[in-house]
ChimeraX commands (.cxc) that place a marker at each C-alpha (Angstrom):
marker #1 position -51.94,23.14,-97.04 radius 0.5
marker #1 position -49.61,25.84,-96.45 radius 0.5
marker #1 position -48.46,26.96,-92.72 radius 0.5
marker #1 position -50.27,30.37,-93.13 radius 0.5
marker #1 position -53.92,28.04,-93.53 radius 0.5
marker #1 position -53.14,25.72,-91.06 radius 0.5
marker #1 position -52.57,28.66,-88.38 radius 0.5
marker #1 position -55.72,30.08,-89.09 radius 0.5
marker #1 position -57.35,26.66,-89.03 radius 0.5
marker #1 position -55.57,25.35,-85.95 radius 0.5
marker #1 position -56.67,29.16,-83.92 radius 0.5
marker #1 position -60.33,28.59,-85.33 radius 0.5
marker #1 position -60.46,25.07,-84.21 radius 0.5
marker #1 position -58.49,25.85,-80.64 radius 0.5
marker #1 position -62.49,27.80,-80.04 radius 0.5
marker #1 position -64.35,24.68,-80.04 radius 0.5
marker #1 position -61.56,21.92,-79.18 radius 0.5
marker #1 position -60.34,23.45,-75.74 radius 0.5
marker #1 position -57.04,20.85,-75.26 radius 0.5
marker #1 position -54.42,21.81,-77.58 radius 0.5
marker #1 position -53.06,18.44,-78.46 radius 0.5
marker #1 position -56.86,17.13,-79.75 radius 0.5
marker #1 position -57.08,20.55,-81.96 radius 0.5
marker #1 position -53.76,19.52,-83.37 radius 0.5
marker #1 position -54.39,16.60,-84.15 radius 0.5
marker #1 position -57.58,17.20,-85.59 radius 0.5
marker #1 position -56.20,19.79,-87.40 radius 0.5
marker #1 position -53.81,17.51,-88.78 radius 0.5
marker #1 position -55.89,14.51,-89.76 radius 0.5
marker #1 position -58.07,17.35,-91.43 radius 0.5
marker #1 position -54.83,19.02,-93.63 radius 0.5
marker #1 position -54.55,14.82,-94.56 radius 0.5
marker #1 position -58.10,14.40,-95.28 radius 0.5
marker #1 position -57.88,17.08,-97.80 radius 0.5
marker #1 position -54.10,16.17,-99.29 radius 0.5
marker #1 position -55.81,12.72,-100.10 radius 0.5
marker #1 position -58.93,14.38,-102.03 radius 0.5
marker #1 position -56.62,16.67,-104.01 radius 0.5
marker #1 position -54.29,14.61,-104.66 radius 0.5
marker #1 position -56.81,11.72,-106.11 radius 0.5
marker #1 position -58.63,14.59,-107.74 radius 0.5
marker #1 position -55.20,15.97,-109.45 radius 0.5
marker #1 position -54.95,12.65,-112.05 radius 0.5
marker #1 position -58.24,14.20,-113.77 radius 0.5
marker #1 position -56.73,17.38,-114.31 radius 0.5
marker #1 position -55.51,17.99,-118.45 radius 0.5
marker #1 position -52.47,20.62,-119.30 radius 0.5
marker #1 position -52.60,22.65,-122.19 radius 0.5
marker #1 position -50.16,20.02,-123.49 radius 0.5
marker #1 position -52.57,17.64,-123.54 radius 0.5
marker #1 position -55.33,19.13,-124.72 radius 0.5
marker #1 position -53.68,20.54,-127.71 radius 0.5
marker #1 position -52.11,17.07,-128.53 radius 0.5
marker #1 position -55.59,15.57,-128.14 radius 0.5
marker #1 position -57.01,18.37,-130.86 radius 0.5
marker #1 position -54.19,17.50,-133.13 radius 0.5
marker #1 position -55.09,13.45,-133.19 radius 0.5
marker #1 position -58.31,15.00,-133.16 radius 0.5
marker #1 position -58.11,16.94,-136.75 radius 0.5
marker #1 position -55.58,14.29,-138.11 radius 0.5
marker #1 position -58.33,11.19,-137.69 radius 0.5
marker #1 position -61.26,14.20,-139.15 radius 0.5
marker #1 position -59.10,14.27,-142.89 radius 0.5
marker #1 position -58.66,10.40,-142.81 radius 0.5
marker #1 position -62.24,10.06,-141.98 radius 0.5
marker #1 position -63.42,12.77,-144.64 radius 0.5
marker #1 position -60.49,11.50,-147.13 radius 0.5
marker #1 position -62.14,7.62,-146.20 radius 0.5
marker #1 position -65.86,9.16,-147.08 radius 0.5
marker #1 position -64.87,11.17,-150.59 radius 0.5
marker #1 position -63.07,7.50,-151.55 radius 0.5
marker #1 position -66.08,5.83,-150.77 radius 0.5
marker #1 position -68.67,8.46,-152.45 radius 0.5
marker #1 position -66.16,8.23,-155.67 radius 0.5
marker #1 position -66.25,4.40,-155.47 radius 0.5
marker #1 position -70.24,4.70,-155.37 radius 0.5
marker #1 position -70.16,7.46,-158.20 radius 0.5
marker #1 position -67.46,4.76,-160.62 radius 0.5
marker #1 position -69.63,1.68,-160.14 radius 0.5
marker #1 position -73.17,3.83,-161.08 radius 0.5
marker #1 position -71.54,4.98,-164.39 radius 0.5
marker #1 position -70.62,1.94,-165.47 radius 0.5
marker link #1:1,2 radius 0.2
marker link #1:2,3 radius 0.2
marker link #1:3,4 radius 0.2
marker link #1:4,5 radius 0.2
marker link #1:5,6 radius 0.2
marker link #1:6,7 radius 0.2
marker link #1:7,8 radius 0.2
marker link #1:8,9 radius 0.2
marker link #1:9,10 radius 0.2
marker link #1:10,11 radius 0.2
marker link #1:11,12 radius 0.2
marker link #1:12,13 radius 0.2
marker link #1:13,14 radius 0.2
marker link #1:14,15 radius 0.2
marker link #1:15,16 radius 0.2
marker link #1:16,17 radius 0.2
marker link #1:17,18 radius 0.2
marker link #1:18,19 radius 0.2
marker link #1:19,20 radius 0.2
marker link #1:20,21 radius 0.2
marker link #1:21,22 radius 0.2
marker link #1:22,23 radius 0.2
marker link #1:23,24 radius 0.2
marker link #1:24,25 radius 0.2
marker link #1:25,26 radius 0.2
marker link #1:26,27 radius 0.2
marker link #1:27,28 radius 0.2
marker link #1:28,29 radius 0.2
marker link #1:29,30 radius 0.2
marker link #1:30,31 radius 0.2
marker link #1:31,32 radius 0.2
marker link #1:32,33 radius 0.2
marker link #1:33,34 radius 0.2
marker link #1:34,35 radius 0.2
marker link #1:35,36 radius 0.2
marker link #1:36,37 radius 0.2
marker link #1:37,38 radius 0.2
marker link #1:38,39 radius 0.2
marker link #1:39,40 radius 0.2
marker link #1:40,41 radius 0.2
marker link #1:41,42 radius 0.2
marker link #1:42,43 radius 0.2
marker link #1:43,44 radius 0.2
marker link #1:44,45 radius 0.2
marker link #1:45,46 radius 0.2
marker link #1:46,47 radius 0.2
marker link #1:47,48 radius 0.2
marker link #1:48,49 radius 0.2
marker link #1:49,50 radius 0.2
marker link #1:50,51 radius 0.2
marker link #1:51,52 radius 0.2
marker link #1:52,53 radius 0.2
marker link #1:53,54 radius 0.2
marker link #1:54,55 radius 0.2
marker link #1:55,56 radius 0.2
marker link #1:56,57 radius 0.2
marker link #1:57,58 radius 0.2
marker link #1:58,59 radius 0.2
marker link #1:59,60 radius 0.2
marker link #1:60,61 radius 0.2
marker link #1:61,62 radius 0.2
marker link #1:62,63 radius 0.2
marker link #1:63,64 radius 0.2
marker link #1:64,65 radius 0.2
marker link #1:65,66 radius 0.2
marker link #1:66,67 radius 0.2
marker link #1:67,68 radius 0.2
marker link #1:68,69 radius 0.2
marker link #1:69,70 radius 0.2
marker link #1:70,71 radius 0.2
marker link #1:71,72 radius 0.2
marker link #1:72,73 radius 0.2
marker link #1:73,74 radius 0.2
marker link #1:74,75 radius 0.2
marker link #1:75,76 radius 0.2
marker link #1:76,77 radius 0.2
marker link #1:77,78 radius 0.2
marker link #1:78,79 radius 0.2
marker link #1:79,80 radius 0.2
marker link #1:80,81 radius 0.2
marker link #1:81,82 radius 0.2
view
């Protein structure tokens, strides 16, 4: 979190949790609490990198598959008219 956020959240917390030491430290385990979550949360996450090298794999494995089917339907077609 960034100093402005933990300010606010420190003040806000300072209302409820009268001694200033708990309300830091609460604060603090909170600001960890959340680090954690984004930072597990951040692995899931795709760039634009990889999402346009996953739609180029993506069309190359489409032409083999549709160049695999028109061998196949040709190899079908040979062996009828013989």
């Amino acid at each position: 979190m960034n100093v402005e956020t933990s300010l606010k959240l420190y003040e806000l917390t300072q209302e409820f949790i009268k001694n200033k030491n708990k309300a830091k430290e609460f604060v603090t385990k909170l600001e960890q609490t959340v680090e954690h979550k984004f930072s597990s949360k951040t692995k899931l996450f795709s760039s634009k990198e990889d999402i346009s090298n996953l739609c180029a794999e993506l069309i190359k494995w489409m032409f083999v598959f549709w160049i695999g089917q028109i061998l196949a339907l040709l190899a079908i077609v040979n062996f009828m008219l013989k």
